[in-house]
N, C-alpha and C positions, 0 to 999 in steps of 0.2 A: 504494500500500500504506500502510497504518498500522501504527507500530511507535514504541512510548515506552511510558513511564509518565505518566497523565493522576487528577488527583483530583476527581471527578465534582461537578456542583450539591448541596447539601444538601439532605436530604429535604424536599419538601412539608408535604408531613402531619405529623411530628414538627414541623416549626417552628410549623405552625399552631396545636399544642395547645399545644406550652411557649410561644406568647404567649399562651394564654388560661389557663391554667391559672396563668404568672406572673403575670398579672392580676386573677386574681380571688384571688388569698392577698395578705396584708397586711405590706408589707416590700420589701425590693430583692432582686429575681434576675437572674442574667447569663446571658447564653446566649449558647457560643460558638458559631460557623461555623453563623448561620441564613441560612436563604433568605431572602432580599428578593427574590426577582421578586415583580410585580404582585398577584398572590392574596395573599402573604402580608401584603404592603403594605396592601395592603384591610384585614386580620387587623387591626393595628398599629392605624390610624386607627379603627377601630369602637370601641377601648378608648381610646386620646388622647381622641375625644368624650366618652366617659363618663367623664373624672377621671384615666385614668391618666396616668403619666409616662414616657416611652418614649425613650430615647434611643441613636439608631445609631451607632453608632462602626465602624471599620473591621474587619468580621467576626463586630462582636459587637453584644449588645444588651441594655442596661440598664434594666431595666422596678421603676418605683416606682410600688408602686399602694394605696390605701388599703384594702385589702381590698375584697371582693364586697359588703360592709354598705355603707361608705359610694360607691360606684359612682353617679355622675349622672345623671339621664335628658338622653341628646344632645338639643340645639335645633335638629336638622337632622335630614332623611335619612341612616339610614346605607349609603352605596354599596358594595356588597362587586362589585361589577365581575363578573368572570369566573369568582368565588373560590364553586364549589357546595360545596366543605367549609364555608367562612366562612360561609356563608347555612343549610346543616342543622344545623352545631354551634351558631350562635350563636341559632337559634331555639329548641334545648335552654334553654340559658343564659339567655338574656331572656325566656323563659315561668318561670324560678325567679325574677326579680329584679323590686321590687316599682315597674318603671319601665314608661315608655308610650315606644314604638320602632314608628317605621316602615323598614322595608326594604325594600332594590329592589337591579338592579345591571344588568347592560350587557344589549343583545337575544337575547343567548344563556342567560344566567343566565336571563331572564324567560320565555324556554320550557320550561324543567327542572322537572320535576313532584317538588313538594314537601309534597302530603297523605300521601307516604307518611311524613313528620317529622310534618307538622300534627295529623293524624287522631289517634296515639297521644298526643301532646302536650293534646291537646282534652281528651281523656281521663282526663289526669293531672288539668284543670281549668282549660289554659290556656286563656285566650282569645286568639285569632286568627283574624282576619280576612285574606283574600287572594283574590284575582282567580280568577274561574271558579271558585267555589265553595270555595275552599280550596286549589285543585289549584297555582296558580301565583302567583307576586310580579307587582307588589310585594305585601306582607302588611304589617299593622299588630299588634303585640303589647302586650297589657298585661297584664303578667306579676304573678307572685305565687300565694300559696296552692293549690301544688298538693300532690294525692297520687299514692304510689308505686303502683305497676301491673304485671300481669306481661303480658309484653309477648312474643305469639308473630311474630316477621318474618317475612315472605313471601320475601323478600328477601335475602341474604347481601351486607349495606350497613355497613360501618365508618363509615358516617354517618349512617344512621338510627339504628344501636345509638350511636352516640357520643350522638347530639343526647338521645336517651331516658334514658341513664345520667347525663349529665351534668344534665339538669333533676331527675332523683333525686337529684341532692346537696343540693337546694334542696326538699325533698318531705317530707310526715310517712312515717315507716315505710319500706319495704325499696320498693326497683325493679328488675327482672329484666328481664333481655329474653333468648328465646330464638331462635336463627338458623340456617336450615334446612343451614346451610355453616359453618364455621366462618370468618368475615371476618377484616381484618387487624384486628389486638391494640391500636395501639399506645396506646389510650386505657386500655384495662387495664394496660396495663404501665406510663404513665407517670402515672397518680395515686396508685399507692401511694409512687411517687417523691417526688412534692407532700404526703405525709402522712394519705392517703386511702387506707381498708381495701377492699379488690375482694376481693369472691367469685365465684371463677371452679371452673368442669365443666363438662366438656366442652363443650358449647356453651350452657353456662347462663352467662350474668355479672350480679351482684347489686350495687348500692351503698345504705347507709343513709341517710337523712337527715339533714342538720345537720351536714356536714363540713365541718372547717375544713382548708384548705391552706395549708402554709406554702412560702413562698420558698425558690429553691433555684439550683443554681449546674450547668448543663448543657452539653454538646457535642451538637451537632446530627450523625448521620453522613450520610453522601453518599446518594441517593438511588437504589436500586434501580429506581424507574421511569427515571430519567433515563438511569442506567449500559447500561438495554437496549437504548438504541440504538448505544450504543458496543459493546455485545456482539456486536449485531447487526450491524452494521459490519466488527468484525475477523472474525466469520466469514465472508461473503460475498466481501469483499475479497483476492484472491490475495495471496500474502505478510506478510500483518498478522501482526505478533506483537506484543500490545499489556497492561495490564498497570493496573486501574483499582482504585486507592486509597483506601480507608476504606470501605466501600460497606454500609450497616445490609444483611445478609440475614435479616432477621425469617420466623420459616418461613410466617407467613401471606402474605410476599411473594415469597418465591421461586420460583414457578411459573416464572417464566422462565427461570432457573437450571435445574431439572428436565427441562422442555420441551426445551432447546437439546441439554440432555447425550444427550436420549432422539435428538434428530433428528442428534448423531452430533458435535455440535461439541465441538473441543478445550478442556475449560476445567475451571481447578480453583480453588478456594478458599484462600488461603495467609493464614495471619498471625492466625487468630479470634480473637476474643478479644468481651470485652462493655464496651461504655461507656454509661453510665449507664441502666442496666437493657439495651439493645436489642442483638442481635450484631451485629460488625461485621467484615469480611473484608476483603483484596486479593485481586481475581480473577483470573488470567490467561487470556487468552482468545487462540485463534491461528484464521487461516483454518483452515476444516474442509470437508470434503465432506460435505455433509446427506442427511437422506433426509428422506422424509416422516412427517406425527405427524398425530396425529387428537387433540383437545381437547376435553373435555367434565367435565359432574361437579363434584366436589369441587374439581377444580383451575383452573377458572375464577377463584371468588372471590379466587386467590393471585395472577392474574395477570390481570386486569379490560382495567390498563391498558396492560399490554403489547403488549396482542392487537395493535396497528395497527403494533407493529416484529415483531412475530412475522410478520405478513403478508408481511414482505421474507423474512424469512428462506426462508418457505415456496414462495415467488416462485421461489427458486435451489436449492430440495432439489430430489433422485429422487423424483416420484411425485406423487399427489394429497392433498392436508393438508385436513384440516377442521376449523371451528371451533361446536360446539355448544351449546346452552345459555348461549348470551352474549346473550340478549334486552334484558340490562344496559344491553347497546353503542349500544343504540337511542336511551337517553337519557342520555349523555353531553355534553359541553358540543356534539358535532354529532352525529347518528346516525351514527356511527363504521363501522358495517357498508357505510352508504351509502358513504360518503366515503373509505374507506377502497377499495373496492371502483371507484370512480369516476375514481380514479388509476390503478389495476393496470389497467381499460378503457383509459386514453390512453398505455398501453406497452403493450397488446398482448398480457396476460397471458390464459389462458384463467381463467374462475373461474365458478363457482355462486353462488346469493346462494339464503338460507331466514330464516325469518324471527328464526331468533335464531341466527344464523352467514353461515357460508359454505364452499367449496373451493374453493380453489389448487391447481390446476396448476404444478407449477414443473418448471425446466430448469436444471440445472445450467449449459448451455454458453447462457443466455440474454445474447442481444446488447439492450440495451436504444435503442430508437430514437430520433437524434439531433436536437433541437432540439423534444424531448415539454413539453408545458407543464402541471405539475402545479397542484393548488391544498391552501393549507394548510387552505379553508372555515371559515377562524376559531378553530381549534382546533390548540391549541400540539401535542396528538402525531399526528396526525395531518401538520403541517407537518414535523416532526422526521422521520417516517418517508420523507415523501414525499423530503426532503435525501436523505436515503441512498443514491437512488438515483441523483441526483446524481453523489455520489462515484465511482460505475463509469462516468458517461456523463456529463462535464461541461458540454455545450451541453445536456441538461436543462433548465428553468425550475422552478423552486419558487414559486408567487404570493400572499403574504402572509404571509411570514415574522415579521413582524414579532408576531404572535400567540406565538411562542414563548418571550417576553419571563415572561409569569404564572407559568412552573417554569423554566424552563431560560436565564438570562440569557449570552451568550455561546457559545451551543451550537456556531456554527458557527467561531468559532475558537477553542475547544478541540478541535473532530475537526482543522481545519487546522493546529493544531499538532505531531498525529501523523502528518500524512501526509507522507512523506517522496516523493512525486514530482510535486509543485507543483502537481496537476491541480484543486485546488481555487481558485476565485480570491476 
């Protein structure tokens, strides 16, 4: 069982903007309790090449940077790794900046299809150049002189709308992007922080030309993707009463939050409150008896990345669960549907596979079978997810953990630290 109080990783995504965004304003900003796993780390060094001043301290991080005017062109390759936020936001960015950039990153990043950034970015006037037509990295930019664009998304992508908004700050005239879904916010929410005006309806978001951002002084909160496997944890686990600290619930990210209550699990929100612009919760969460959910619509885009610890959950509800309209999942850092799906096969799970979902079958009284050998396939939630199962069956194998490292540094002894009946080793 698990039972404490645990203060989950820092958000992803919120780190990765407040270093670019402290980065390109002109002055020193601090930001408390960011993520340093690997993606962010990526974040970090693409701006150290270009001029800024970046220094880690325990928790925190000091970024001195000459403002986006005086910005370097790197005398290297910039490696953003595994980081597909770092590689769509910073092609925003470096088609506004009047520098010459090549980028690439690990063999995963290099299969993730990026003309859905490139294409509208061409548009605005950048020029980019990348492998297979546009479609994939590595890519070369020589950025500068673009225009604003209204920008309809196929897509509900908080990183294609990021990359397009954000080369708009660097653009003559107005830039819109409209998104078939409403995606997550946090780039709207956090440049009016920096001193930058957003025009936001409904699913319309606007930024003008020729904004300047100023430095600023931030707390990062816990990560909503990361906290879902902890969620999903104390439900499945008999006896968990568990209780996870600061945790941002931005309503564009809490689909998992919704999903979980719908499928019958115990959990409430305690403590709200807002730090600096984004909400932020304590959520208590206790083993629950599930049933089954059907996903689709609108509430995908809230919860993209949970889908693969939803999949446990769904594992151990009453009934058959599906997942719809996640075509998404296919090109994430691994086709997620596959792989996700390829695990639940070597425990025995029944399931369907379509081409942009799936069904689970679950069992509540499911015995998971002993000495099953999982794989993380290179992709930190995916390996996350696969752990969990783990925790009910511990001759289990999980095979490549060590990808968990680029969001989630220490995952597995923070769950070992709420488990109170040693079963973890």
């Amino acid at each position: 069982m698990l039972n404490g109080s645990v203060d989950i990783a820092p958000d992803k995504s919120i780190t990765h903007r407040a270093i670019m965004f402290s980065s390109l304003a002109r002055g020193t900003s601090h930001i408390v309790n960011p993520l340093l796993g690997e993606d962010n780390i990526s974040t970090c060094q693409a701006f150290e090449a270009m001029g800024v001043e970046i220094t880690r301290e325990e928790r925190k991080l000091i970024i001195n940077s000459p403002g986006f005017e005086q910005l370097q062109e790197a005398s290297d390759v910039l490696d953003f790794g595994n980081s597909g936020t770092t590689t769509r936001l910073m092609l925003g960015i470096l088609s506004g900046l009047p520098l010459f950039s090549i980028i690439t990153g690990d063999r995963y990043l290099r299969q993730r299809p990026m003309l859905r950034v490139i294409e509208p970015l061409r548009r605005m006037g950048a020029r980019i150049d990348a492998r297979s037509g546009g479609k994939l990295l590595p890519a070369a930019v020589r950025g500068g002189a673009l225009n604003g664009i209204d920008h309809r998304s196929q897509v509900a992508s908080a990183q294609v709308k990021s990359a397009i908004l954000l080369a708009g700050l660097f653009a003559n005239g107005t830039t819109t992007v409209q998104e078939p879904e409403l995606s997550r916010d946090h780039t709207e929410r956090m440049l009016p922080f920096y001193g930058v005006k957003v025009q936001r309806e409904d699913r319309w978001t606007s930024v003008q030309g020729g904004a300047q951002l100023h430095p600023v002084d931030m707390t990062v909160p816990g990560d909503i993707s990361s906290a879902a496997f902890f969620l999903v944890a104390a439900c499945v686990t008999p006896g968990s009463a568990v209780t996870i600290c600061n945790v941002g619930v931005n309503p564009t990210r809490t689909g998992i939050i919704d999903v979980l209550q719908q499928m019958g699990a115990k959990l409430e929100l305690r403590n709200q409150r807002t730090v600096c612009g984004e909400p932020v919760a304590d959520i208590e969460v206790c083993h629950s008896s599930l049933s089954a959910v059907d996903i689709y619509g609108s509430t995908i885009p809230r919860l993209i990345d949970e889908i693969p610890a939803l999949a446990v959950a769904m594992a151990f509800a009453e009934g058959k669960s599906t997942v719809k309209d996640g075509s998404e999942l296919r090109v994430k850092e691994t086709d997620r549907i596959a792989t996700t799906l390829a695990n639940l096969k070597a425990l025995g799970v029944e399931y369907s596979e379509y081409e942009d979902g799936f069904a689970i079958t679950g069992d509540p009284e499911r015995k998971l079978p002993a000495g099953a050998v999982l794989d993380s396939y290179g992709d930190h939630r995916i390996g996350m997810s696969a752990w969990l199962f783990r925790l009910l069956q511990p001759t289990i194998e999980v095979e490549g953990m060590e990808c968990v490292a680029v969001s989630f540094p220490g995952f597995q002894q923070k769950l070992q630290s709420l488990q109170s009946n040693g079963a973890l080793s």
